[in-house]
C-alpha positions as CSV (number, residue, x, y, z in Angstrom):
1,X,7.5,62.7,46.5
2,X,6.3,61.4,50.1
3,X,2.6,62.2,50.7
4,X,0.8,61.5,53.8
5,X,-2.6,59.9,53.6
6,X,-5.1,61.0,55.7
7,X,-8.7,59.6,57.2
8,X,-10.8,61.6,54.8
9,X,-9.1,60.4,51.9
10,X,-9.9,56.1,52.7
11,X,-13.2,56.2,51.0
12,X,-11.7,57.3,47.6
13,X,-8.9,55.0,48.0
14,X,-11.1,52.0,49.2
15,X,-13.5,52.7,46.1
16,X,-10.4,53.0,43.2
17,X,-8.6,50.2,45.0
18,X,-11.8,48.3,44.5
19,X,-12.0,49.1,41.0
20,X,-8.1,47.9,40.0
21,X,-9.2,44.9,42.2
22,X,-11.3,43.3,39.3
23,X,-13.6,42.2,41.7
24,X,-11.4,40.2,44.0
25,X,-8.7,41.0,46.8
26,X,-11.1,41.6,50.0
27,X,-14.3,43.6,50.7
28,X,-13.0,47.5,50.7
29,X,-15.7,48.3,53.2
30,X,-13.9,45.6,55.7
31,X,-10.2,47.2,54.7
32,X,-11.5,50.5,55.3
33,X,-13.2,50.4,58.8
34,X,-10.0,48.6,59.7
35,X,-7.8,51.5,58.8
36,X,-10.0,54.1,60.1
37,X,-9.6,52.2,63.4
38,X,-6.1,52.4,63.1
39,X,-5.5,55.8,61.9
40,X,-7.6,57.2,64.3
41,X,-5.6,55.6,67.5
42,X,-2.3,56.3,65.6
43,X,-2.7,59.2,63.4
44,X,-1.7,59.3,59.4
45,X,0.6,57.1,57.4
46,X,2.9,58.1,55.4
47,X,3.5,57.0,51.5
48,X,6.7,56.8,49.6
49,X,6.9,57.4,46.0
50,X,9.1,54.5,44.9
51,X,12.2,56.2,43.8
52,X,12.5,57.7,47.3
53,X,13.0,54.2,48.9
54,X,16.9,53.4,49.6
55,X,18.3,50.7,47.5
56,X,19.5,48.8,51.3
57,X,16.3,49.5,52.4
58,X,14.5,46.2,53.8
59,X,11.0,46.2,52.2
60,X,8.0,43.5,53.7
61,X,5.2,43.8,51.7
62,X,1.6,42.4,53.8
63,X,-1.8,41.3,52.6
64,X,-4.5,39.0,53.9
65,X,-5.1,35.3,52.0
66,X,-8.1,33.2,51.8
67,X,-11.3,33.6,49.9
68,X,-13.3,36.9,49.8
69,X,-16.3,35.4,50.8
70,X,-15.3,33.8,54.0
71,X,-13.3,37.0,55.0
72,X,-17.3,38.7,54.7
73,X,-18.8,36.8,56.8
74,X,-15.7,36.4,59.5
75,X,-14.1,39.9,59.8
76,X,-10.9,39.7,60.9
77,X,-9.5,41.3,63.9
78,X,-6.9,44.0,62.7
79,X,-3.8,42.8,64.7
80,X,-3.4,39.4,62.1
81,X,-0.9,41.7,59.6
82,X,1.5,43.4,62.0
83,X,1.6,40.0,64.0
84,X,3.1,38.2,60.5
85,X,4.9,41.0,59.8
86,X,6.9,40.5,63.5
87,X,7.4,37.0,62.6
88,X,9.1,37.5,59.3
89,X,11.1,39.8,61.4
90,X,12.0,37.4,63.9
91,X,12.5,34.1,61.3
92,X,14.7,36.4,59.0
93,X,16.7,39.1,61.7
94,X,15.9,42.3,59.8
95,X,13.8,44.7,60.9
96,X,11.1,46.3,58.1
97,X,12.1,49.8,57.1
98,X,8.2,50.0,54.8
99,X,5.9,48.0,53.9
100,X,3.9,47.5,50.9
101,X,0.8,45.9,49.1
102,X,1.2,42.8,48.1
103,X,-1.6,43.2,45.2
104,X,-3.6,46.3,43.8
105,X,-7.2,44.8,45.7
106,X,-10.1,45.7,47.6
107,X,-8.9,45.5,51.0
108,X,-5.7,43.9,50.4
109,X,-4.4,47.7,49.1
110,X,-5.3,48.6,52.7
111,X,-4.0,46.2,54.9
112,X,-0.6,47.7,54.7
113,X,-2.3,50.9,56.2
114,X,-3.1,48.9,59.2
115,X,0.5,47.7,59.8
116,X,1.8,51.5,59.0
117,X,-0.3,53.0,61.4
118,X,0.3,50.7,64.2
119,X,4.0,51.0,63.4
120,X,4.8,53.6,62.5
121,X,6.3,52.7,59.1
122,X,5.8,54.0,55.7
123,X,4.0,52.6,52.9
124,X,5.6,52.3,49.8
125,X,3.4,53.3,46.4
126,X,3.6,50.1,44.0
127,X,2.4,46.7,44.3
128,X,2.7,43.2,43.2
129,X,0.0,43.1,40.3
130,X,-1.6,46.1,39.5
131,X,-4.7,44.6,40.2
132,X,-5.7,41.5,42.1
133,X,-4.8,37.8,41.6
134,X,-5.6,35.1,43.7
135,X,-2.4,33.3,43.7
136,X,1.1,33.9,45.8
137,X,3.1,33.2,42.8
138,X,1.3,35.8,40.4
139,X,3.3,38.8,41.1
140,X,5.5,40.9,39.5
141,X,7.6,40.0,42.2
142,X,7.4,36.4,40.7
143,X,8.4,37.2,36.8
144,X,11.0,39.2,38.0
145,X,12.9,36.6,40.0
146,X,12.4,38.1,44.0
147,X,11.3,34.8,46.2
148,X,8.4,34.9,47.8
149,X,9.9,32.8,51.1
150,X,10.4,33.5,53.5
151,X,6.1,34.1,54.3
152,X,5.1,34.6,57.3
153,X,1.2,33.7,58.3
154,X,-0.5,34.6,61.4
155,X,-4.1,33.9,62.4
156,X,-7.2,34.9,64.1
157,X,-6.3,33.4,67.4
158,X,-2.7,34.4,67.8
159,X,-1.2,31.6,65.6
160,X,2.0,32.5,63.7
161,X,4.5,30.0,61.0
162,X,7.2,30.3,58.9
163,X,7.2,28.8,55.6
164,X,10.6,28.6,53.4
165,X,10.5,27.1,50.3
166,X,13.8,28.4,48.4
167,X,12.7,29.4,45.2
168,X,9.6,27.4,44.5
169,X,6.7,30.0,44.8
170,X,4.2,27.4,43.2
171,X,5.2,25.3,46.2
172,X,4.7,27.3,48.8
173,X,1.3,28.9,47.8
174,X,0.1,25.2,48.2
175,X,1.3,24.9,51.4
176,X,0.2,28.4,52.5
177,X,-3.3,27.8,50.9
178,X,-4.0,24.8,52.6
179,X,-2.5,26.5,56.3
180,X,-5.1,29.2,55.2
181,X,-8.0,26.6,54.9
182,X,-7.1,24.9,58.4
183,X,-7.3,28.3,60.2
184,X,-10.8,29.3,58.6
185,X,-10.4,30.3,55.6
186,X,-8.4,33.4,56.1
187,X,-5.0,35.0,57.5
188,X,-2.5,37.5,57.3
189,X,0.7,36.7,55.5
190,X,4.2,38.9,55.0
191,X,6.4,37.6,52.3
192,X,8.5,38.5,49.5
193,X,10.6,40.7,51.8
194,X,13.4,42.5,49.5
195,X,15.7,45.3,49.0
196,X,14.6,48.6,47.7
197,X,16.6,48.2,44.6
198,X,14.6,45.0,44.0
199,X,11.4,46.9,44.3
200,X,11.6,49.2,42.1
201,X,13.2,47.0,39.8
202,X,10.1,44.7,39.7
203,X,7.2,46.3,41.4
204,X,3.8,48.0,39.5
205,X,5.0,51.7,40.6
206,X,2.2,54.1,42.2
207,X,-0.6,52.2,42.3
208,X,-1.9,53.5,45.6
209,X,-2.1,57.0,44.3
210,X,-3.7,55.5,41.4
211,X,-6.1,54.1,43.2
212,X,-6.9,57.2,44.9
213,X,-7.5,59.4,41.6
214,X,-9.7,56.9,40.5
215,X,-11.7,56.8,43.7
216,X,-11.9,60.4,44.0
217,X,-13.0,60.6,40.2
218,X,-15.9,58.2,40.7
219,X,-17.3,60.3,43.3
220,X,-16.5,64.1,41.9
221,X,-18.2,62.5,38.8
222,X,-21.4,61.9,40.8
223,X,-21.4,65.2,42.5
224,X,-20.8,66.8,39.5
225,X,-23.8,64.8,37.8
226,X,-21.3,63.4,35.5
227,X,-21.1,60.5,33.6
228,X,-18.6,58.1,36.2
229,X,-17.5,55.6,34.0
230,X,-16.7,58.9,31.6
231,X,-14.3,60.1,34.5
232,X,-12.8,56.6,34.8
233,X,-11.1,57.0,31.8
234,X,-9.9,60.5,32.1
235,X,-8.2,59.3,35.0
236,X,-7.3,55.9,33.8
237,X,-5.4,57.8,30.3
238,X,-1.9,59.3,30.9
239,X,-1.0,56.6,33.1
240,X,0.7,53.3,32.9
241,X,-2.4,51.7,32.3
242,X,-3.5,53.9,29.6
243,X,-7.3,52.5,28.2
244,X,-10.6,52.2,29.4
245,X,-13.3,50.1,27.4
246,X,-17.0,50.5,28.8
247,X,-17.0,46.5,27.6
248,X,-21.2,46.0,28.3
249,X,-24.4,47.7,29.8
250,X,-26.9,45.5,31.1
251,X,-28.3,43.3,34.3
252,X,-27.0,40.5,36.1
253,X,-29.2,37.0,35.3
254,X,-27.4,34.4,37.0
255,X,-24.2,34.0,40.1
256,X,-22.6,30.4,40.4
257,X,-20.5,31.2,43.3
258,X,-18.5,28.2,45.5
259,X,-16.1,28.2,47.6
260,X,-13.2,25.5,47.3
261,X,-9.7,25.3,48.0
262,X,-9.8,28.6,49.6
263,X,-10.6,30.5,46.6
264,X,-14.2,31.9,45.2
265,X,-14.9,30.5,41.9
266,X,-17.8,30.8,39.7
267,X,-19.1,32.6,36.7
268,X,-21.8,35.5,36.7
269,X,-24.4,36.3,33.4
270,X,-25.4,39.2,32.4
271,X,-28.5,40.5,29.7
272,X,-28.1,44.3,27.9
273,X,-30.9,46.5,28.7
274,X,-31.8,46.7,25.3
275,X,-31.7,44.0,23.0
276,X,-30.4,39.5,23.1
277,X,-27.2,40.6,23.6
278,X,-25.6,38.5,27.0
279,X,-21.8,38.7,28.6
280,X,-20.2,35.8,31.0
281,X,-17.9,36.7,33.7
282,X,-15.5,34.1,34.5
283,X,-13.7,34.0,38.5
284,X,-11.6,32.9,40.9
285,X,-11.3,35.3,43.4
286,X,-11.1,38.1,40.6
287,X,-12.7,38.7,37.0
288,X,-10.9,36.5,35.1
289,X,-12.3,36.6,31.5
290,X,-15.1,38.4,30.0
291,X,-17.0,36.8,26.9
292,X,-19.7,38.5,25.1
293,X,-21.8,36.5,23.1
294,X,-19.3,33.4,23.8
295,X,-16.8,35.7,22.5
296,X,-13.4,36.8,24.7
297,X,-13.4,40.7,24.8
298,X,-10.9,41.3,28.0
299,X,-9.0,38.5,29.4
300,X,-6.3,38.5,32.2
301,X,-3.8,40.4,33.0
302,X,-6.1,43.1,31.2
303,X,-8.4,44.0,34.2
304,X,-12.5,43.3,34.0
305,X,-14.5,45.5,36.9
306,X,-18.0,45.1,37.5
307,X,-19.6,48.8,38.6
308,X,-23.3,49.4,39.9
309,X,-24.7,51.6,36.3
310,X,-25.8,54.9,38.7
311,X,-23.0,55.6,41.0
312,X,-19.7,53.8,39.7
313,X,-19.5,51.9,42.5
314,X,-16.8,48.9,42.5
315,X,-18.6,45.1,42.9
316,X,-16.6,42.9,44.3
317,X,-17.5,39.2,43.1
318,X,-18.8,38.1,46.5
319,X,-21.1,40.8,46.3
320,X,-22.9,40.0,42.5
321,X,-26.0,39.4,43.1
322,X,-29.2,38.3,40.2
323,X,-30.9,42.1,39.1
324,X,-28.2,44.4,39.7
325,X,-27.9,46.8,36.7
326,X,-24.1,47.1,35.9
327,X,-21.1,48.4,33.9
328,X,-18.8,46.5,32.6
329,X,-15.2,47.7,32.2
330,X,-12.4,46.3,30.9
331,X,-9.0,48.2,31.8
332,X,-5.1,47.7,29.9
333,X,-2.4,46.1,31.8
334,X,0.5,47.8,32.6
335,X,3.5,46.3,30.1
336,X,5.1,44.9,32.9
337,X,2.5,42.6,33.4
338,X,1.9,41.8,29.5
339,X,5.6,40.5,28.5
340,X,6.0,36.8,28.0
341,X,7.5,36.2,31.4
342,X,4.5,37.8,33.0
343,X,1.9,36.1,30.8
344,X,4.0,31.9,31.8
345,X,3.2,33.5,35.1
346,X,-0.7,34.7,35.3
347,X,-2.0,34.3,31.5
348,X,-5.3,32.8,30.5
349,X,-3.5,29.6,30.6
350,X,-2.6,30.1,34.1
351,X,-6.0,29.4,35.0
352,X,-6.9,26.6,32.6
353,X,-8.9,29.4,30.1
354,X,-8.5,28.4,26.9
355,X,-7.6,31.8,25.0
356,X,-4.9,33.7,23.9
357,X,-4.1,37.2,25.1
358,X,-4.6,39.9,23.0
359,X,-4.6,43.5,24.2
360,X,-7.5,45.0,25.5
361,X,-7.3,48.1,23.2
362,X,-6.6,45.4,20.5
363,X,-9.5,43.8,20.5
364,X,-11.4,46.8,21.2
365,X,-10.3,49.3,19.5
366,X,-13.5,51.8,20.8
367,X,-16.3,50.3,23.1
368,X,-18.7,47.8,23.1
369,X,-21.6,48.8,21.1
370,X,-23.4,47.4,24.2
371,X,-21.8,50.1,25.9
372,X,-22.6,53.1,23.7
């Protein structure tokens, strides 16, 4: 069922799109003062449940590339989305009748918001990845065979292209990353434009509402004096996602943090409150592997969020800093994203990690004891 999405519901969604993030896919507070802008000159966007969209419907889901940490500390304007959305319009002859997030992130889940309030077109529930990934080629889109070209880009200062690669995703992030890096690090891009059959056939269904209940969960859990991280995974069972491990308690000790390529990558250490016990954070862009004690307890796809002890509150990885006191969780993958296609795709080995994936409620049956 359609829902409409209103102004004093962004926070929640910000904060749960945050969490599914796994650190990566934009600073939320950026995403959400960018909406509010929008919704308040245009009014509320509509959201379609997936099985609502027409199978002939024409479907361009938007996002913004580039590393996190440049996109901090150069904001972008707002009209970047709906100006790549126009051109992958113009390069392709069909006009959008939704868009859609490209990934499950920060501020990424949000940027469709912007285009849908300036346009007037609905949003469709489900995303790319369930979570973030800092790669074009690492959707569900991908696995499932929908090609990500044509993508659209448009920058800061007005600048729009077209790349087409055919079928060769790999390919054209290259090409797109390095476009990216020439105009500052960051842009909007529109790409893997498909049917609505297509969609539903391949996408990670009802993640924005997702992301709401876990926003809104977080912060009822506070009010309520609650444990949030307790919430989390009342909200997190029943769904497609399923388990919540609290994966380590403790303080962060040490950020390596560069950016290259257009990515963020780095590693972040951590030291439990009580006792020798330490964790590693490996990332590019997102979490991408949590060891504890030089052990793998959550790898990717499974998801790894980093969340300030008191509140709950999401921590992106441009924002770890040395003495924070932290949660770590590790959160399932949905099935889509664990089959053998999926895994060629965005697996450990993906990223030159040298595990196997295991399941998350595999290797941890119950929680850390660091997390008890």
């Amino acid at each position: 069922m359609s829902w409409t999405l209103g102004l004093d519901q962004l926070d929640d969604l910000a904060r749960g799109a945050a969490i599914l993030g796994t650190g990566g896919g934009g600073d939320p507070t950026i995403g959400r003062l960018l909406v509010r802008e929008a919704m308040r000159e245009h009014g509320p966007v509509t959201v379609l449940d997936p099985d609502e969209v027409a199978d002939d419907a024409f479907v361009v889901p938007v996002a913004c590339m580039g590393a996190p940490t440049v996109m901090v500390e150069k904001l972008p304007g707002g009209d970047e989305p709906v100006a790549a959305l126009r051109a992958l319009e113009a390069f392709t002859g069909c006009k959008a009748d939704a868009t859609m997030p490209i990934e499950c992130g920060g501020s990424n889940s949000l940027i469709p918001l912007i285009v849908a309030a300036r346009t007037g077109l609905p949003v469709v529930d489900a995303d790319g990845m369930g979570r973030a990934f800092p790669e074009l080629q690492m959707e569900t889109f991908h696995v499932y065979g929908i090609p990500a070209s044509p993508l659209a880009m448009a920058g800061e200062h007005g600048e729009t292209c077209v790349f087409d690669t055919g079928k060769d995703t790999k390919r054209l992030e290259d090409l797109a990353r390095r476009v990216t890096v020439g105009l500052g690090g960051g842009a909007a891009i529109a790409e893997y434009s498909m049917t609505g059959e297509q969609l539903k056939r391949t996408a990670v269904p009802r993640t924005l509402s997702l992301a709401l209940s876990l926003g809104r969960a977080v912060r009822e859990a506070r009010e309520a004096h609650r444990d949030p991280v307790e919430a989390l995974g009342e909200a997190v069972a029943g769904t497609i996602y399923g388990h919540l491990r609290v994966l380590f308690r403790g303080k962060v000790t040490d950020v390596e943090r560069r950016t290259e390529g257009g990515f963020a990558r780095g590693r972040a250490t951590f030291a439990a409150f009580e006792g020798d016990s330490g964790l590693e954070l490996r990332f590019q862009n997102e979490h991408l592997a949590a060891l504890r004690d030089g052990e793998p307890i959550c790898v990717v796809p499974d998801l790894v969020c980093v969340l300030e002890a008191d509140t709950g509150e999401p921590i992106t990885t441009e924002a770890l800093r040395y003495g924070q006191r932290v949660t770590v969780i590790g959160i399932a993958a949905p099935a889509i994203m664990r089959t053998p296609e999926a895994l060629a795709v965005f697996g450990p080995a993906c990223f030159g990690l040298p595990y196997t994936f295991h399941p998350l409620e595999d290797r941890l049956p119950t929680s850390s004891p660091c997390g008890d």
